[in-house]
N, C-alpha and C positions, 0 to 999 in steps of 0.2 A: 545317602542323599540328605538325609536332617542333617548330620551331623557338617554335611560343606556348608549348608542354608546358615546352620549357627555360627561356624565359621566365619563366613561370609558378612554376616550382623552384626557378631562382634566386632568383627573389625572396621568395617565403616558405620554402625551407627553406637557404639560405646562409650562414643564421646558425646555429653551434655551441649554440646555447642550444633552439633551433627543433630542432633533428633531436636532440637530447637530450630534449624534452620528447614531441616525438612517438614516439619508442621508447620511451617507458615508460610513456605513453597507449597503445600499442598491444599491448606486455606487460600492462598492467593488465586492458585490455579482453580479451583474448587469455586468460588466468587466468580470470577471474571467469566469462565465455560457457563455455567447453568445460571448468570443473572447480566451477560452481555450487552441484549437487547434494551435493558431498564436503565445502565451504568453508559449506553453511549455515548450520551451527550458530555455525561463526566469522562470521558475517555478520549473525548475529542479536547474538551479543555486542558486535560493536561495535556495534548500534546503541545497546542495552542499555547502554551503558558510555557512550556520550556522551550519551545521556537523565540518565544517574545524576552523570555528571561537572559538568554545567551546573547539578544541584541541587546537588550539594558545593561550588561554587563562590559559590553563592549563599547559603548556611550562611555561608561565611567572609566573606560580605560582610557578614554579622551580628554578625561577629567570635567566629565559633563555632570554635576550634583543627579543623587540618586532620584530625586522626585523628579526633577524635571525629566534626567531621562525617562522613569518609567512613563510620566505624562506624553514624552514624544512619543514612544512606540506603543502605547496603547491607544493613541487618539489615530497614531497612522494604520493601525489596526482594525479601526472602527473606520475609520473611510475607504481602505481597502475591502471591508466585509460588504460596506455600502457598494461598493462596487461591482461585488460579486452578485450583489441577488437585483440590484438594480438596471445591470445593464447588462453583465455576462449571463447569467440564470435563462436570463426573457430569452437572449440571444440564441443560448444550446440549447434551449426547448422551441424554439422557432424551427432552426436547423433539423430536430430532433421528429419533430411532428411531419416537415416537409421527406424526410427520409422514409420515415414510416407508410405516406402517401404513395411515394414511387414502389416501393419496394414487392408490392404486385407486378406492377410492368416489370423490375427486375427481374422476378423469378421467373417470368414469361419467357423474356427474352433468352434466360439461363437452359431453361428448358427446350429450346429452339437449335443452342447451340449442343447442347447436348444430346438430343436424338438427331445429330448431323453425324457425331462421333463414331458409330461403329462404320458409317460411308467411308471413312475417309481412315479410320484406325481397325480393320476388321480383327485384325489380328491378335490385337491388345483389350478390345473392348467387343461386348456382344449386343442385342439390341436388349435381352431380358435381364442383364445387368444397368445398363441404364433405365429402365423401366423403374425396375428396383432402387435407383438412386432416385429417382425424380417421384415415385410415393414418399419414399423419407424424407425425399424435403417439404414436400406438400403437406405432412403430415405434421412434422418439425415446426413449421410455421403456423398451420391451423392452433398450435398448442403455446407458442411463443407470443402469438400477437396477441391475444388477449392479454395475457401478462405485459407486456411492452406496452401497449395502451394504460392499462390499471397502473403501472409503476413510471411511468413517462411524466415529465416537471410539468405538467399541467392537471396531473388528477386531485382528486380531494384531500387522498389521503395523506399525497406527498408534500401541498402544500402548506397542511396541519402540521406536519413533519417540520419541512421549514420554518413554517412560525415557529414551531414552539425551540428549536434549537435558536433561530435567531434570537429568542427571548434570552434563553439558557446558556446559551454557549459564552456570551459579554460578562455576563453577570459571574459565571463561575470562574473565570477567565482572570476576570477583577481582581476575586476572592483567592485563586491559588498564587498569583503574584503579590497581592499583600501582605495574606498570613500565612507562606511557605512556611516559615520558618515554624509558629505555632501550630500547624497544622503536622509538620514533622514530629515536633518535640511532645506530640499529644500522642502520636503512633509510637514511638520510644516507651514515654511514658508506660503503655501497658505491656511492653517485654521487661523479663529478669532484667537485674540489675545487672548481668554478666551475658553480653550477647555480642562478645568482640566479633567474632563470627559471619555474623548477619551484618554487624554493619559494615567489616570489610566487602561483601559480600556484595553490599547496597551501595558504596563511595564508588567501586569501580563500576559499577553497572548504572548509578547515576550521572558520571560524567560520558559514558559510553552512550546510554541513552541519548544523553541533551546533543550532543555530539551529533548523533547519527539522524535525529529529528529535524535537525536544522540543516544539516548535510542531503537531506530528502527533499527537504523544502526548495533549497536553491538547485536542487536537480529537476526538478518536476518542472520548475518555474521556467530554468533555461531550455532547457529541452522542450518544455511547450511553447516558447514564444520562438525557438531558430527554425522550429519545426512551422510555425505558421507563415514566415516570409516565405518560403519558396511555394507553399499552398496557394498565399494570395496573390503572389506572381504570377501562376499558370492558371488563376481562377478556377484551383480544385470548388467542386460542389464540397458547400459543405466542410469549408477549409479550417473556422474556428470547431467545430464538435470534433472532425478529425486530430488537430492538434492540439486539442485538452487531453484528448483520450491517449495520445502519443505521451504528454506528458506525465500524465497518469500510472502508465504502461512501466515507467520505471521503477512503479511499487515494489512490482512483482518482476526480479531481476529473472533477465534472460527470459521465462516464459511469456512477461508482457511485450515485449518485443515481437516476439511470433506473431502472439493473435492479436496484435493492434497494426503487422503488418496485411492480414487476410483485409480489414472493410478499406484500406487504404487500394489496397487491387481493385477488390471489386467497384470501389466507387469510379476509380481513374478509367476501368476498363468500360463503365458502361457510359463512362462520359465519352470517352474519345477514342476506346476500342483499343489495338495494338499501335499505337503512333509512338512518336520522339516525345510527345507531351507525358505519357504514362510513364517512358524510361527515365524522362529528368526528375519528373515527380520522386520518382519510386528510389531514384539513382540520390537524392540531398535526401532523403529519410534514410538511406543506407548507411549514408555517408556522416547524420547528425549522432546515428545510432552508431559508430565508428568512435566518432569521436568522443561520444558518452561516456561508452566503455574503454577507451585505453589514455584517456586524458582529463574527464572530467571526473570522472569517476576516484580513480585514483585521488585525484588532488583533492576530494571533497573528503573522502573517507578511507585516506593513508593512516591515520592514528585509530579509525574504528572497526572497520573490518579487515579482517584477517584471519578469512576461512576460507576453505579449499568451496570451489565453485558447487562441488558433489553435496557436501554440506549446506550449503546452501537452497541449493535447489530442494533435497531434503527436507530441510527445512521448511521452506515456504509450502510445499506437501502436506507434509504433518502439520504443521502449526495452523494452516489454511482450511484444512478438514477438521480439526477441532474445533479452531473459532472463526472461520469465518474471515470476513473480510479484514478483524482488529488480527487474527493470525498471520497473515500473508504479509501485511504494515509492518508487523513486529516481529516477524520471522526470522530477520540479521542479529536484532536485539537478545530475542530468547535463544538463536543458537547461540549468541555469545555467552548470553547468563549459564548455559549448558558448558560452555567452553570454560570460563571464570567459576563456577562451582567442581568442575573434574581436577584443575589445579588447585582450587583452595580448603577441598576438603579434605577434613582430618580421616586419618586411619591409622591402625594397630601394625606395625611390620606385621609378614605373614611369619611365624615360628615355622611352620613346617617346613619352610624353604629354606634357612640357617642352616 
């Protein structure tokens, strides 16, 4: 058994470029899991800053001068942010709060229709089985609502929260589109002089990143806004916090889909019950989520991803249970970094197989 382990070592970690890349893959990973929470805000501006970098770059493909362009999209960035906490913020915690109110009489009503079910299903369902579903929910929720209150866009904490990235997030924002370049050559600076490696390593995972950031961004964007017209056409309750949440839901491929279709049921169902209104509703969110995946999808992110859907889902798994919500975001990214380091790393042929 030692003697496969050494085997094994020798031949993928032998090479000085190999055991350089994994100790600073292991340092990175190592930061980001155990100092998450502290590095958010920084986490958020980078993304923010290569969404904003790849449209200043595409200004100068127009032959738009570099300052100005970077002035046009960071000034449209800053009245877009205004936007957000100005007018959409107030809005999905308006929506947010009015939810949270009904959502008693919801579970009343849930409960009403549920000890109907073993009348009419005896066969399928017993009365001490629904018993049993309607404590866990009652319970489910005596334990959720406090939290949802505490963490709802109106409490203390949240909104310290918001100040203070409103503060932080511009200003850092600023600083990694100004001094990318110094800010790179300063992280170079403290590797060997010999790290071909790493930076192969980092060019392809740099352009794949900026790529897939900005490919997320006009996915979230379109998909929450086609998703609100047929909302506000049937006057779903609650039409903008459901189509955020819809655009959202694209983070997290194929499982945000599911469970951002369950509050969409339940809302439609306790507004209007089993009608034409719930089937249309339900029938254009089926139908945007269709086209997301076999048309937008694609066309956003044909040069970035290219992994088996299994992988993926994996992915967002694992990476989402380590970190959290930065895991689930970057779960395409890091399984690609996983994909890009399995072909670019060096190793020893195996002699024994010769």
């Amino acid at each position: 058994m030692i003697n496969v382990l050494k085997t094994w070592f020798n031949r993928y970690f032998s090479d000085p470029q190999a055991v350089l890349l994994a100790n600073l893959l292991l340092l990175g990973f190592g930061i980001v899991i155990t100092m998450s929470e502290m590095l958010t805000p920084i986490l958020f501006s980078i993304v923010i800053a290569y969404l904003l970098d790849g449209l200043i770059k595409n200004l100068q493909r127009w032959y738009v001068p570099p300052l100005l362009a970077a002035f046009l999209i960071y000034s449209t960035f800053m009245v877009l942010l205004g936007f957000i906490f100005i007018v959409l913020l107030p809005l999905l915690s308006n929506q947010l709060s009015q939810l949270i109110q009904e959502l008693p009489e919801m579970i009343i009503r849930g409960q009403d229709i549920l000890v109907r079910l073993p009348e009419h299903y005896p066969n399928f369902i017993s009365a001490r089985q629904v018993q049993g579903l309607m404590n866990a929910i009652r319970s489910t929720a005596q334990s959720i609502g406090p939290d949802v209150i505490f963490y709802s866009l109106t409490s203390i904490p949240v909104v310290i929260t918001i100040f203070v990235y409103l503060t932080l997030v511009p200003l850092l924002v600023f600083f990694f589109l100004k001094d990318k370049t110094t800010i790179l050559d300063w992280f170079v600076g403290l590797l060997p002089d010999d790290h071909t490696l790493a930076k192969e390593v980092w060019n392809k995972m740099d352009e794949q990143l900026g790529n897939y950031i900005r490919g997320k961004f006009y996915e979230v964007f379109l998909v929450g806004t086609f998703t609100y017209f047929p909302f506000f056409y049937f006057n779903l309750n609650y039409a903008s916090l459901l189509a955020v949440l819809v655009g959202l839901s694209v983070i997290v491929p194929y499982i945000g889909t599911v469970a951002v279709a369950i509050p969409i049921l339940i809302v439609g169902y306790f507004q209007w019950g089993f009608t034409s209104e719930l089937f249309w509703v339900f029938s254009m969110f089926s139908l945007i989520q269709v086209l997301d995946g076999n048309i937008l999808t694609p066309l956003l992110f044909s040069e970035t991803v290219n992994l088996h859907p299994v992988a993926i889902i994996t992915a967002v798994l694992v990476f989402g249970g380590i970190w959290g919500f930065w895991g689930v975001f970057f779960a395409i990214p890091l399984a690609t970094l996983v994909k890009v380091l399995l072909a670019a790393w060096p190793r020893k042929p195996d002699l024994t197989t010769v």
